[in-house]
NUKOL-385321 format. One record per residue (C-alpha): residue in one letter; y, z, x. Coordinates in nm, 3 decimals, decimal comma. Layout:
N
REC  r        v        w        u
REC  a        Y        Z        X
...
This chain:
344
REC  r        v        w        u
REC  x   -3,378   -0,311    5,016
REC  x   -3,059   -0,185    5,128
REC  x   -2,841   -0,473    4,985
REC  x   -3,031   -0,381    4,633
REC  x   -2,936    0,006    4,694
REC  x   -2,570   -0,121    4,738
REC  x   -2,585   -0,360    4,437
REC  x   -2,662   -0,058    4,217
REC  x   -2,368    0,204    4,428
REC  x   -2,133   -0,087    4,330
REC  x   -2,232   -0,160    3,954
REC  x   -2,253    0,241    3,898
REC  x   -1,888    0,277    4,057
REC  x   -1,790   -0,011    3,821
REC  x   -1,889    0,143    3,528
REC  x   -1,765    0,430    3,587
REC  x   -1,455    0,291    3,623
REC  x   -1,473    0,081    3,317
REC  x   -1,547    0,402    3,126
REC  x   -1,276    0,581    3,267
REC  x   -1,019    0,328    3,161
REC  x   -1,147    0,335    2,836
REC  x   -1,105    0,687    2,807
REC  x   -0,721    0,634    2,856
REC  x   -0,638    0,375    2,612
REC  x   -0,378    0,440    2,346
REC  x   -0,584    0,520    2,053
REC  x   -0,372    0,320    1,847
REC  x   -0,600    0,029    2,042
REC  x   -0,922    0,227    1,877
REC  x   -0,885    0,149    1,527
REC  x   -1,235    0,006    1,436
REC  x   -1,277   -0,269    1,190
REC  x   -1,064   -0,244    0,871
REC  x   -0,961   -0,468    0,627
REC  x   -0,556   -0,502    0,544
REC  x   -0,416   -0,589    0,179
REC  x   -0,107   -0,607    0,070
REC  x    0,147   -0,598   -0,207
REC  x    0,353   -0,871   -0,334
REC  x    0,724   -0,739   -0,510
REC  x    0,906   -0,966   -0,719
REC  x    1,265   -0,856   -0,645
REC  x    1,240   -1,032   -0,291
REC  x    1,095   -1,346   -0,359
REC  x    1,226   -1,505   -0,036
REC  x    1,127   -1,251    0,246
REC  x    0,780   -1,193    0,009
REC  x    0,682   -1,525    0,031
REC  x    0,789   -1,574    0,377
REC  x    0,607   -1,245    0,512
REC  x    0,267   -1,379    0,338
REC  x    0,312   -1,753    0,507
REC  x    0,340   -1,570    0,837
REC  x    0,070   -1,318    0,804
REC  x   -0,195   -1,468    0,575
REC  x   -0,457   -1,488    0,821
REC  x   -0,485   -1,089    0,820
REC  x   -0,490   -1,024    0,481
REC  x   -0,802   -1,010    0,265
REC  x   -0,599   -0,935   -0,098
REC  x   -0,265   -1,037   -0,243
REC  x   -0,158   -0,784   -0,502
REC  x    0,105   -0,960   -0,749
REC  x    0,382   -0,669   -0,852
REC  x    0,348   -0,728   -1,093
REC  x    0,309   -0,688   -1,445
REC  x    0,619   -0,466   -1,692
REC  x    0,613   -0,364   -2,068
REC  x    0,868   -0,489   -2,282
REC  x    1,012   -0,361   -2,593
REC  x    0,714   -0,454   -2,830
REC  x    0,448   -0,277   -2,518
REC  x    0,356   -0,581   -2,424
REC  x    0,277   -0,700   -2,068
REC  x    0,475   -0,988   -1,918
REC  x    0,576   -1,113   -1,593
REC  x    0,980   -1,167   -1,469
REC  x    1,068   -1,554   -1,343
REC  x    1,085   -1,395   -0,997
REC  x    0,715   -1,263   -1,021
REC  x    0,602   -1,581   -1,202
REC  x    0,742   -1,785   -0,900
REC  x    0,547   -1,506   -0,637
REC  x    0,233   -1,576   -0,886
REC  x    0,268   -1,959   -0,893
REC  x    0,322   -1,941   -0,507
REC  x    0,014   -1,749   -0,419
REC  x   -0,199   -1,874   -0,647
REC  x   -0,121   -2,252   -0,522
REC  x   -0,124   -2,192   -0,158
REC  x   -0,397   -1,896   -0,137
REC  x   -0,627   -1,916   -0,400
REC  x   -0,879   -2,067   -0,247
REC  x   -0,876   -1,840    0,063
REC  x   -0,742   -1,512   -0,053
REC  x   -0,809   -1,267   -0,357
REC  x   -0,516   -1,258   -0,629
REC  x   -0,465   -0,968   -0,819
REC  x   -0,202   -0,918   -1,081
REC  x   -0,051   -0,596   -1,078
REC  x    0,024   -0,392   -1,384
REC  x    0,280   -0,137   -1,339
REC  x    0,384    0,134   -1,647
REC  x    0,804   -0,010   -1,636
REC  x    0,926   -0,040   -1,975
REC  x    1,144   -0,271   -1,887
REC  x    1,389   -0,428   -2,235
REC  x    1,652   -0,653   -2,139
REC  x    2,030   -0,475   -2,203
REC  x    1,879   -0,140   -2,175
REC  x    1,815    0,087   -1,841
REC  x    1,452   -0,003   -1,757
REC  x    1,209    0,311   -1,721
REC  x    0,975    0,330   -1,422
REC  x    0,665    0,446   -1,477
REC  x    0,692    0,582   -1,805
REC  x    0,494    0,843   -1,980
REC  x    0,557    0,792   -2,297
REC  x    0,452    0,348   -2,253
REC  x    0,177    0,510   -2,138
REC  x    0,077    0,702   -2,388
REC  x    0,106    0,525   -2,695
REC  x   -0,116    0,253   -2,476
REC  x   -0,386    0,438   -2,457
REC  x   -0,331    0,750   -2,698
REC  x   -0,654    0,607   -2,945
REC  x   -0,963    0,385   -2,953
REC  x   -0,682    0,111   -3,168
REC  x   -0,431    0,157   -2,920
REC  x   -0,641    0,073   -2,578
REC  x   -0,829   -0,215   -2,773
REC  x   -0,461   -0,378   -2,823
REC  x   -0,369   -0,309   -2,469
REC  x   -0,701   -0,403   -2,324
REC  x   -0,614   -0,746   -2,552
REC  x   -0,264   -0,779   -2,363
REC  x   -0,426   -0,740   -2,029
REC  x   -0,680   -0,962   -2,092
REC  x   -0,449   -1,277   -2,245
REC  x   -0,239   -1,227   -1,932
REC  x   -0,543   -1,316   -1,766
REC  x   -0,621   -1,642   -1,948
REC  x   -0,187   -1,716   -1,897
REC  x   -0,177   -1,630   -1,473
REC  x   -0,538   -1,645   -1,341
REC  x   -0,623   -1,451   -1,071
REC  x   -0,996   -1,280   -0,948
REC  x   -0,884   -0,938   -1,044
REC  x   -0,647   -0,705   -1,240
REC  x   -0,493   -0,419   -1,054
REC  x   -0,401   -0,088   -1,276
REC  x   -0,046    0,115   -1,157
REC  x   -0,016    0,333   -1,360
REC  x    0,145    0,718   -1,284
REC  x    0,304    0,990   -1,438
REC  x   -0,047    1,054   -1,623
REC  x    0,070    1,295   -1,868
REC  x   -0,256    1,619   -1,863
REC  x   -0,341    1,564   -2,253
REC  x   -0,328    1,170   -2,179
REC  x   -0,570    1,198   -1,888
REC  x   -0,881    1,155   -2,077
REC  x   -0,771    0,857   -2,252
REC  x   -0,638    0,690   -1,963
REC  x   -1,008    0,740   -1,798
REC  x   -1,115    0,569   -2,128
REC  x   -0,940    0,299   -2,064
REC  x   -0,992    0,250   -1,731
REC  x   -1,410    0,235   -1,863
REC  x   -1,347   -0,014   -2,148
REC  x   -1,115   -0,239   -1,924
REC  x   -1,334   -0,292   -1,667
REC  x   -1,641   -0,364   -1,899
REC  x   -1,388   -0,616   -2,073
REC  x   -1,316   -0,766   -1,751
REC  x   -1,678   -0,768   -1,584
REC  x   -1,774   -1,043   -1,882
REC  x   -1,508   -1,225   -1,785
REC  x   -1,598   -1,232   -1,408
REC  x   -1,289   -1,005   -1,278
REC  x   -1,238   -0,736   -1,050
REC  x   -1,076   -0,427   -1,140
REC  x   -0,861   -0,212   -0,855
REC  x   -0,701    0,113   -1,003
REC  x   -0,417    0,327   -0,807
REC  x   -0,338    0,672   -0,815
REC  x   -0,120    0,875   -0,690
REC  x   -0,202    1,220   -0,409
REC  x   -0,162    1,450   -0,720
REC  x   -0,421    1,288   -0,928
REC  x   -0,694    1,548   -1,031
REC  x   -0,987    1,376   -0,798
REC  x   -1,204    1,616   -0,932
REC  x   -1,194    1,463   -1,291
REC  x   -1,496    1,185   -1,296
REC  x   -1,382    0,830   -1,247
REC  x   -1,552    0,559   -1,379
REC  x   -1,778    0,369   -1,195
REC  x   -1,720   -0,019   -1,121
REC  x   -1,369   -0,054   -1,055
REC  x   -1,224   -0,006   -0,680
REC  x   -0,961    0,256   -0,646
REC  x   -0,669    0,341   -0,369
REC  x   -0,499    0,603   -0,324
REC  x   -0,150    0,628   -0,235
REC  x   -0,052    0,766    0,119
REC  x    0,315    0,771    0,080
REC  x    0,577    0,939   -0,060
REC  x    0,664    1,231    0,121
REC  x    0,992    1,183    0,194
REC  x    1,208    0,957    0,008
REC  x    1,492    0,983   -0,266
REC  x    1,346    1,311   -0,364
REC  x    1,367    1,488    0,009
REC  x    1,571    1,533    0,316
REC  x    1,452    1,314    0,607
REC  x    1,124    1,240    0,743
REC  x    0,857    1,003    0,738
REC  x    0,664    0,891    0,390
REC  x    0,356    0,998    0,537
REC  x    0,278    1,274    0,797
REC  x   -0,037    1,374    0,958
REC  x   -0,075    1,713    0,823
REC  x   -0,031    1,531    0,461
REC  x   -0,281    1,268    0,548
REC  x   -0,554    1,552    0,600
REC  x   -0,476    1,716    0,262
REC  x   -0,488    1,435    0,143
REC  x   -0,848    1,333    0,276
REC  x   -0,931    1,659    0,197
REC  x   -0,872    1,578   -0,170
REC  x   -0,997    1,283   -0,183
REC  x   -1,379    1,450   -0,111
REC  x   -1,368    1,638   -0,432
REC  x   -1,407    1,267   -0,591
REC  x   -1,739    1,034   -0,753
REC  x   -1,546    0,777   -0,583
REC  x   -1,460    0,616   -0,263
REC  x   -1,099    0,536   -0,206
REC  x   -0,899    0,239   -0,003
REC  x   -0,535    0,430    0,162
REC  x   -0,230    0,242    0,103
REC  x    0,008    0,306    0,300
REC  x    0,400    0,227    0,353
REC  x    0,634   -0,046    0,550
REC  x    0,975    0,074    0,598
REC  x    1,169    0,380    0,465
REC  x    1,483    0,533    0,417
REC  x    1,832    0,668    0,543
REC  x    2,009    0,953    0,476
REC  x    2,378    1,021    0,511
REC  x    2,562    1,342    0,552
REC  x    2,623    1,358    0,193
REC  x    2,566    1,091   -0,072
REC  x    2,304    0,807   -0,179
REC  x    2,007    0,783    0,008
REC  x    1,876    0,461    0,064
REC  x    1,559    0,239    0,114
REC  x    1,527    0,066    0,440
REC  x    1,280   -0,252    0,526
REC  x    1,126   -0,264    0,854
REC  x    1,360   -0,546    0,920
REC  x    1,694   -0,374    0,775
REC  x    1,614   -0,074    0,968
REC  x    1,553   -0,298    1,319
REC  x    1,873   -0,434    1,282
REC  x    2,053   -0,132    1,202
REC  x    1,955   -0,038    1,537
REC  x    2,035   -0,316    1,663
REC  x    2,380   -0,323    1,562
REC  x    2,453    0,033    1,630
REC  x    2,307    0,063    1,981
REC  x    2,103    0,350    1,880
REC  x    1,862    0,553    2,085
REC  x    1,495    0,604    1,876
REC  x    1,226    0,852    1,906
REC  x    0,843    0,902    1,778
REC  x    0,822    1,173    1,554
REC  x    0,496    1,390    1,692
REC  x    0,346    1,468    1,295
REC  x    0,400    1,108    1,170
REC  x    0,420    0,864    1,467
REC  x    0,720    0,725    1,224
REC  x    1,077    0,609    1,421
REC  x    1,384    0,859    1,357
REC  x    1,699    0,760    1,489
REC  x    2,078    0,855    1,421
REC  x    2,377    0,629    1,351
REC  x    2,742    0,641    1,233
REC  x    2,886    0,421    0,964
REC  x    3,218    0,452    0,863
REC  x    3,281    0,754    0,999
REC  x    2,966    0,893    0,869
REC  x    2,672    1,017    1,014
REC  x    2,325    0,876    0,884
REC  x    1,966    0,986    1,011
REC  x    1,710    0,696    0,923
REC  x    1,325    0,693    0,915
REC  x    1,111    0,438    0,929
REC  x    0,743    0,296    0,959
REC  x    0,686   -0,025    1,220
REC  x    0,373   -0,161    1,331
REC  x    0,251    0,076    1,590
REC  x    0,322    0,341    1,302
REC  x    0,080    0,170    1,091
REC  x   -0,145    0,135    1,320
REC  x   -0,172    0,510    1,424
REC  x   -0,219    0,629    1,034
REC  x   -0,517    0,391    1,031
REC  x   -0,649    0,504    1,312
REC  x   -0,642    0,855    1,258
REC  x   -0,770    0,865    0,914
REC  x   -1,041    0,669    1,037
REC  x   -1,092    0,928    1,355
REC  x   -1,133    1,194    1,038
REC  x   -1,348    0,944    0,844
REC  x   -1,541    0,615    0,933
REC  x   -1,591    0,531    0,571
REC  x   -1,243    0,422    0,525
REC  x   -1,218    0,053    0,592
REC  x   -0,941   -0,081    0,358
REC  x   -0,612   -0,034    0,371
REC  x   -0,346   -0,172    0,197
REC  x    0,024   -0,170    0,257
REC  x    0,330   -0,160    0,062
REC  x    0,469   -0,370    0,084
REC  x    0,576   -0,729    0,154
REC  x    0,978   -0,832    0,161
REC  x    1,174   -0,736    0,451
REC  x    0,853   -0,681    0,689
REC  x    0,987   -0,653    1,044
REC  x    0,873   -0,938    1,297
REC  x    0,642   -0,679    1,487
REC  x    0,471   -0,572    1,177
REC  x    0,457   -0,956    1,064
REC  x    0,247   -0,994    1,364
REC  x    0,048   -0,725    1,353
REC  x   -0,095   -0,828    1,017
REC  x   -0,117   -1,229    1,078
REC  x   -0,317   -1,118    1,444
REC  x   -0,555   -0,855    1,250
REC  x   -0,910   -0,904    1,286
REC  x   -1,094   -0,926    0,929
């Protein structure tokens, strides 16, 4: 009797123990289950192609970016983003989902190219003829690349072309459900969530953006953003997947600010010796550097960054289980990793 008694001291002091180190993990360790997609650019074919070879096995989608409008507003894909199609369609399509990107670029060879352009979009979808021509475009580019899905980008939604857009997005996907396609829509945080979507399609939101080329320094997402942004996101008839962003930028003194990868900005580190530090509201790295005699403060996003937004959005929310990330192309070795050992 007394070695039973002693059994049971023993296995109640182990649990206790047990649940007292799981009380002091890093919570980046408690995301639950999630699923991790990712976008494909065509301006670094290389480094894309090499990113998804190395981190496949984590991924559920590969999103194909994608899909510009040239001068006639048709769809049609670059030779870089042909080559990222042919790629992924030859070496995943049996394993992965491919979706083809299309992204509101008016893009006309010998003229500057316009990124996501509101006036494209409106004469796409500003009547019933217009969105049965583009819906006609979208769908041959189907029959010319084949992939399981079509992905809509489309932003800077002018207000009196809202409505039509939502049109569109209703008579797209009931053109593509006879074909046997998926439909994935993104919007931006300043989409109107409380305008009706249609049902059918999947949508994600963008959790990015807010600091970049248009801000002082800081991290393209922050925690007091993410809750706003949740916040918004219940006013909607639908449920969302967050994207969120690799990499980020560097600002100088004075002058151009520019994008960093994850790998860019590892090796910038690298090379100038610099000391790093968590910011507190984003979990993003900041870290100072001279170049040239000027002084440059640079944020960016690695894999324990990544890792942290998940997890807190899903501390706020269990419902959110996708995620996907832009982008591929220049992904540091860490954040490689990270994605080729996540669990689907």
């Amino acid at each position: 009797m007394k070695k039973i008694f002693t059994f049971f001291v023993i296995a109640i002091v182990a649990l206790a123990g047990c649940s007292s180190c799981e009380a002091t993990k890093n919570p980046v360790e408690e995301t639950k289950k999630t699923k991790l997609s990712i976008w494909l650019p065509e301006w670094q074919l290389k480094s894309t192609i090499e990113n998804i070879e190395n981190s496949s096995e984590g991924l559920e989608t590969l999103r194909v970016f994608g899909a510009y409008f040239n001068g006639n507003d048709k769809p049609f894909l670059t030779d870089t983003a042909t080559k990222v199609y042919e790629h992924m369609h030859n070496n995943f399509g049996d394993s992965h989902t491919i979706l083809l990107t299309f992204i509101n670029d008016f893009v006309v060879e010998g003229k500057p190219s316009v990124q996501k352009d509101s006036t494209l979009l409106h004469r796409l979808v500003k009547d019933e003829q217009a969105r049965k021509k583009h819906i006609a475009d979208i769908m041959a580019m189907t029959e010319k690349f084949p992939v399981d899905g079509v992905e809509i980008d489309y932003e800077k939604i002018a207000k009196e072309d809202t409505a039509n857009y939502i049109l569109f997005l209703q008579e797209l996907y009931q053109a593509l459900e006879k074909k046997g396609l998926s439909m994935h829509v993104v919007v931006v945080p300043s989409f109107p969530f409380e305008m009706a979507l249609p049902d059918g399609p999947s949508y994600t939101v963008m959790a990015y953006n807010v600091h970049g080329y248009h801000s002082g320094p800081g991290a393209k997402a922050t925690f007091p953003f993410l809750d706003q942004l949740l916040s918004k996101l219940e006013k909607s008839n639908q449920q969302f997947s967050i994207a969120f962003a690799t990499g980020g930028f560097t600002w100088p003194k004075s002058g151009k600010i520019i994008a960093l990868t994850g790998d860019e900005a590892e090796k910038l580190i690298a090379s100038t010796k610099s000391s790093i530090a968590r910011d507190q509201d984003s979990h993003a790295i900041r870290f100072h550097y001279k170049d040239k005699g000027m002084d440059y403060e640079a944020w960016y996003a690695d894999a324990e960054t990544l890792q942290k937004w998940i997890a807190y959005v899903q501390e706020k929310d269990s419902k959110y289980e996708h995620f996907v990330l832009w982008r591929a192309g220049g992904l540091s070795a860490g954040t490689v990793e990270w994605i080729a050992t996540h669990q689907k």
